[in-house]
Every structure is written in structure tokens, then in C-alpha cells.
Backbone as JSON, one array per atom type, in Angstrom:
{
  "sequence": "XXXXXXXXXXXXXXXXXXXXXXXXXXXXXXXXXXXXXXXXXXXXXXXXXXXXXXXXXXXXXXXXXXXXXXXXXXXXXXXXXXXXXXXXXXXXXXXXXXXXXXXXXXXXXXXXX",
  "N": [[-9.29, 10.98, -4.83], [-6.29, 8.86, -4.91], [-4.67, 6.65, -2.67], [-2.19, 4.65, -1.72], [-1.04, 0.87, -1.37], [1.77, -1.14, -0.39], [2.22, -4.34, -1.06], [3.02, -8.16, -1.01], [2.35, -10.51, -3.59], [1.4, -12.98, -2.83], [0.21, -11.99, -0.63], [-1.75, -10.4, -1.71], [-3.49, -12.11, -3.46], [-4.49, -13.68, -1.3], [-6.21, -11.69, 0.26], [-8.06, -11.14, -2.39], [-9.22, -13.58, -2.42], [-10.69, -13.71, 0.36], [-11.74, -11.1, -0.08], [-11.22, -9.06, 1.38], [-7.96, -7.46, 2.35], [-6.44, -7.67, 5.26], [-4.28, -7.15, 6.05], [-0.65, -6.72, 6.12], [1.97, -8.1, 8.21], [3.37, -6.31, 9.75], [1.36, -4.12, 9.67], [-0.7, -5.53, 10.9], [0.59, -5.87, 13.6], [0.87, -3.43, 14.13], [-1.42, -2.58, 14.02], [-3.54, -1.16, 12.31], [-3.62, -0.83, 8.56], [-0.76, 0.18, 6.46], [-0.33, 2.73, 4.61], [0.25, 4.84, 1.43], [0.86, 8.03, -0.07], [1.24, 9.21, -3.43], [3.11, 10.77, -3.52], [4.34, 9.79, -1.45], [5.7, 7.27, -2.27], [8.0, 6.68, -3.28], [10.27, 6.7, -1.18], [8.44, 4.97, 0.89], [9.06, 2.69, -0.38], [12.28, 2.95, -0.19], [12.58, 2.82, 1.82], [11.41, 0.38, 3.43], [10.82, -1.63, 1.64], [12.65, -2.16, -0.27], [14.8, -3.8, -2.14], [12.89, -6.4, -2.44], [11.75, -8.64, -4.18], [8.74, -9.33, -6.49], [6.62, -7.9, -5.15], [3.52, -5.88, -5.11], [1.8, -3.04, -6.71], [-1.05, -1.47, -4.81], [-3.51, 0.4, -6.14], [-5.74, 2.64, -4.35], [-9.06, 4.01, -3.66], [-9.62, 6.5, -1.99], [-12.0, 7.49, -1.03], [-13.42, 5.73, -0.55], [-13.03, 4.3, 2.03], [-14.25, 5.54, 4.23], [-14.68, 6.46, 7.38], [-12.6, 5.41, 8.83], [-10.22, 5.72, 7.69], [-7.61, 7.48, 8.41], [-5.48, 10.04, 9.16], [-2.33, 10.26, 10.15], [0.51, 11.55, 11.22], [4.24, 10.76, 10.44], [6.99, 9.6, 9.64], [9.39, 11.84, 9.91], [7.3, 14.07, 10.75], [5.51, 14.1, 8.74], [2.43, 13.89, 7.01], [0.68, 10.76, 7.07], [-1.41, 8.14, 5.43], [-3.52, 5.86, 7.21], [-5.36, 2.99, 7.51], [-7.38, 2.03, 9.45], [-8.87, -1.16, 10.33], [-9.83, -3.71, 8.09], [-8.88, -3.71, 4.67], [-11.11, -3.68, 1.55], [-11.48, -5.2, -1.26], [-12.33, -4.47, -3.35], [-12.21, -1.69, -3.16], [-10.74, -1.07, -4.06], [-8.64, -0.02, -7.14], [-7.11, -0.18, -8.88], [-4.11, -2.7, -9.71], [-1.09, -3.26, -9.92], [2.32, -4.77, -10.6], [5.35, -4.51, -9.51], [7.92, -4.47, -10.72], [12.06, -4.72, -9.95], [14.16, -2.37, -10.56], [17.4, -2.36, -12.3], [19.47, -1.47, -10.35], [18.33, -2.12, -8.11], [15.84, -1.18, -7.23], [12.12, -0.53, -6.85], [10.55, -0.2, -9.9], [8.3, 2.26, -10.37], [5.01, 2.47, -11.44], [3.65, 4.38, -14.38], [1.27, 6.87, -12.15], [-1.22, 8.63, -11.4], [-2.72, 5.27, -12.03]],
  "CA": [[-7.9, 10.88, -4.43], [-5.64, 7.78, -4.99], [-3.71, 6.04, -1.94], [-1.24, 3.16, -2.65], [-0.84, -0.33, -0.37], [2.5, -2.16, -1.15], [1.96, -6.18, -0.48], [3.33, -9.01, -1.88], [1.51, -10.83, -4.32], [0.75, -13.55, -2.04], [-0.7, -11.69, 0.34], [-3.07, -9.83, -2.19], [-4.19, -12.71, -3.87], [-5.24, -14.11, -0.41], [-7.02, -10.7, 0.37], [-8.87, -11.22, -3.25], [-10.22, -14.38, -2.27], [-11.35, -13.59, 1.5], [-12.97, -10.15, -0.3], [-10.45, -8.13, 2.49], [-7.0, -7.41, 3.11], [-6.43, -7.91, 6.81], [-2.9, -6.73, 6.58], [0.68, -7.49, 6.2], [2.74, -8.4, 9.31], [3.74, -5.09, 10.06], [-0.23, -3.71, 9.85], [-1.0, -6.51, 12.0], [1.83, -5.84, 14.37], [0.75, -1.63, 14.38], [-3.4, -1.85, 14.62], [-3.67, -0.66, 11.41], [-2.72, -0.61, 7.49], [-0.09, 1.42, 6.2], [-0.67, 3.36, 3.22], [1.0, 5.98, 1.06], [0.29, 9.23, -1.23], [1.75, 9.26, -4.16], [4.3, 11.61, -3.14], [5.47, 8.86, -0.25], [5.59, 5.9, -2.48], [9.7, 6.02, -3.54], [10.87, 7.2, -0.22], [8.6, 3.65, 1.68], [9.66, 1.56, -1.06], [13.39, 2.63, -0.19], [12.89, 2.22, 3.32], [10.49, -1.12, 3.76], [10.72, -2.75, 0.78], [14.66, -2.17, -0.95], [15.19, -5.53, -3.13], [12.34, -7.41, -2.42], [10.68, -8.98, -5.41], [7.06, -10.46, -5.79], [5.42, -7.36, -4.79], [2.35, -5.46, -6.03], [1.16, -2.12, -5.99], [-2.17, -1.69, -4.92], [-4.23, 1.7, -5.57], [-7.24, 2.56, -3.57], [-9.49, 5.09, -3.78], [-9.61, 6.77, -0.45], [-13.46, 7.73, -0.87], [-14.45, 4.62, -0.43], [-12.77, 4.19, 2.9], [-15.1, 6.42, 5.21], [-13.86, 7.28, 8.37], [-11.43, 4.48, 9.17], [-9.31, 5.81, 7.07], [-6.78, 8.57, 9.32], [-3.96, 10.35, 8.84], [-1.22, 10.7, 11.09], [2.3, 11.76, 11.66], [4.96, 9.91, 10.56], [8.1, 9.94, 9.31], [9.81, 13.67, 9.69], [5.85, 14.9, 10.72], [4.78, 13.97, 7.51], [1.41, 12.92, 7.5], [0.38, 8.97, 6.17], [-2.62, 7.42, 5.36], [-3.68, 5.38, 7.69], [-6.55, 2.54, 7.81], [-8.3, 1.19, 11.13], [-9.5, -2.28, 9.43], [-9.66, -4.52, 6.94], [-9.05, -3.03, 3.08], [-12.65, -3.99, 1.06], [-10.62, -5.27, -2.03], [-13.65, -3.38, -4.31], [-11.71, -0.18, -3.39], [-8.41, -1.31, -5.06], [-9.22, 0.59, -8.38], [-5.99, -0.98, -10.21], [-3.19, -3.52, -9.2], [0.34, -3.23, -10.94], [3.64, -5.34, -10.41], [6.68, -3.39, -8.76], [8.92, -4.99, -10.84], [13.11, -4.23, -9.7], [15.36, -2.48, -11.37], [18.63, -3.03, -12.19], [19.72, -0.72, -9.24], [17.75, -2.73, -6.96], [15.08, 0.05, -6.72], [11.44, -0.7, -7.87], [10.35, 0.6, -11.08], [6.67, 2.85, -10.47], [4.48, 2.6, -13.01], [3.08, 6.13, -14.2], [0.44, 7.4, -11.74], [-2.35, 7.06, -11.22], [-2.91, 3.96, -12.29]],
  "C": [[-7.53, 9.41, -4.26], [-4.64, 7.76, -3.52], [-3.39, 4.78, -2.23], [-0.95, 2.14, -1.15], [0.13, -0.59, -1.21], [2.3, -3.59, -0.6], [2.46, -7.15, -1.24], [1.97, -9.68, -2.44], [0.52, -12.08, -3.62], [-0.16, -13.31, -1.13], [-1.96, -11.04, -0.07], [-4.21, -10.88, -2.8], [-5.18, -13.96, -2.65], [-6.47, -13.0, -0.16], [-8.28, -10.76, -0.86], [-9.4, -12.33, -2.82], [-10.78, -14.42, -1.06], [-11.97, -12.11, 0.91], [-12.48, -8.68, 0.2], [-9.29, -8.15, 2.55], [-6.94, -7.06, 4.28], [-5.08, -7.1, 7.15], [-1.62, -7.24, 6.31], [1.23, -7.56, 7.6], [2.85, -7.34, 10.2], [2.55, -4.29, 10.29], [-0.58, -4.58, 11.16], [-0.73, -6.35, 13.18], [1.37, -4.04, 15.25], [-0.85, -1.51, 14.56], [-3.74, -1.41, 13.52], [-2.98, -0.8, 10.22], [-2.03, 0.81, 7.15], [-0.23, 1.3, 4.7], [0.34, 4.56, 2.84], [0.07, 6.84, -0.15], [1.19, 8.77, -1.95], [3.03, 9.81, -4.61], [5.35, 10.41, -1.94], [5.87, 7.75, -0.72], [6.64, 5.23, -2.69], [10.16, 6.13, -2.1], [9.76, 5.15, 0.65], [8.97, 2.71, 0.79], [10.91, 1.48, -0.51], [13.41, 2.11, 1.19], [11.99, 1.04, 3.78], [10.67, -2.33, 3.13], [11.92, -3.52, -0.09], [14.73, -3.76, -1.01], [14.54, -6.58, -2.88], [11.5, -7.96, -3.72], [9.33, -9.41, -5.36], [6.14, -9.08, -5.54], [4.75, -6.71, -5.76], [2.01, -3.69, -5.72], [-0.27, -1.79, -6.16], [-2.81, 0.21, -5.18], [-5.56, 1.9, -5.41], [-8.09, 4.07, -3.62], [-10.12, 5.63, -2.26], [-11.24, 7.1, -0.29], [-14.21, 6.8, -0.66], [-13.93, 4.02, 0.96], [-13.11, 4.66, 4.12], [-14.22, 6.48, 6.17], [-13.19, 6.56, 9.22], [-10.49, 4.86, 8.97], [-8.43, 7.72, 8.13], [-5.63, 8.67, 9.07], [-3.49, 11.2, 9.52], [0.02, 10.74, 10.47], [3.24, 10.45, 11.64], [6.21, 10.48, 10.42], [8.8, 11.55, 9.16], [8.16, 14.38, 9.96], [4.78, 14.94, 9.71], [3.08, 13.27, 8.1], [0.43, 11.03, 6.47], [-0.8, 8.61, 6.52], [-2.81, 6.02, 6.49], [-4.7, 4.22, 8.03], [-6.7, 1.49, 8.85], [-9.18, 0.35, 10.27], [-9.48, -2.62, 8.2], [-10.29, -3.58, 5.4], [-9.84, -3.77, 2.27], [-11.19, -4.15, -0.57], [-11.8, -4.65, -3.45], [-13.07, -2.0, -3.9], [-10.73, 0.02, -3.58], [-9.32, -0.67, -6.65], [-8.08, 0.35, -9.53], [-4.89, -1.64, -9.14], [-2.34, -3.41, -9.98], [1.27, -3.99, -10.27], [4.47, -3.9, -10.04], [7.67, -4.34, -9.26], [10.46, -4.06, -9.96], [13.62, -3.95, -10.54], [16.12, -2.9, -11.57], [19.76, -2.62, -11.05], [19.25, -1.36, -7.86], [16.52, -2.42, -6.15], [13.77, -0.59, -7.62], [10.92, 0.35, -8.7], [8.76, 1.18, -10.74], [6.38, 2.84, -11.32], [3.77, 4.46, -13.17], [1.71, 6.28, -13.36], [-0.47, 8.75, -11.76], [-2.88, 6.31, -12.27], [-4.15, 4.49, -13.15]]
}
């Protein structure tokens, strides 16, 4: 099973050379990274990310995340991936651009990656 990190590019290509993503601001800020299914990935783009450029999408393979990885209640009861510590950048299993449309919306590439 595939789960998706969105991050800007800056922040992944720091994570590739420390070995770890630590987090974006907002992870940092909450104790934990936020993650999505594949099913949640237009719905936090519209609500987190709406017209930012630069970012990346990361996908991870949740089996390689042992039991850090938790999923809680979010949005409407839904439940979201969740990881307690730093993302091992060896369990990113592809990286893609999020380019913008022309709508302002980013474009997904076909999944999974």
C-alpha cells in the first residue's frame, strides 16, 4: 500500500541529503507527519496547498514504516495516515512534481506512481 507526503522541493531535497524527512512546519508544529491515501490527495491539496508552486509529491510505501506509522481521525472522521518520526527517504518509492494548472489546482500524476 502506497501513502503520499506533499513537500516542497526544498524541503525534500534537504530530507535527501540528511537520509530523513523531519517534517514540514506544520508536522513539526503537530508531533507528527501528515500523510495521505490516495483517495485524500485532491481534497489536502485543495485545502493546504491551493496555488502553491515548487512542490513535490512524495510516495511511500507504508510497509516500510512499522509501527510509527498511525492512523487517526481527521477531517469529517476520516481516517489519515499518520507518522510518529522522521520519514527514512529509502521508503519514498517515487517522487513526481505537482505541477499547477491553469485553474490553480495541481495536476496528479496517474497513481501509483
Amino acid at each position: 500500500m502506497f501513502i503520499y507526503k506533499v513537500c516542497t522541493q526544498a524541503q525534500w531535497r534537504e530530507a535527501e541529503a540528511a537520509g530523513a524527512f523531519k517534517g514540514a512546519p506544520v508536522d513539526l508544529q503537530d508531533g507528527y507527519i501528515h500523510l495521505s491515501t490516495q483517495d485524500q490527495l485532491a481534497e489536502t491539496l485543495k485545502r493546504h496547498f491551493a496555488g502553491q508552486a515548487g512542490l513535490l509529491l512524495i510516495q511511500v510505501d507504508a510497509a516500510r514504516l512499522d509501527d510509527r506509522l498511525k492512523w487517526e481521525p481527521s477531517r469529517g472522521g476520516a481516517l489519515f495516515p499518520h507518522l510518529y518520526g522522521d520519514l527514512d527517504v529509502t521508503a519514498a518509492t517515487a517522487v513526481e512534481p505537482l505541477p499547477l494548472g491553469a485553474n490553480g489546482l495541481h495536476r496528479l500524476p496517474p497513481l501509483p506512481l
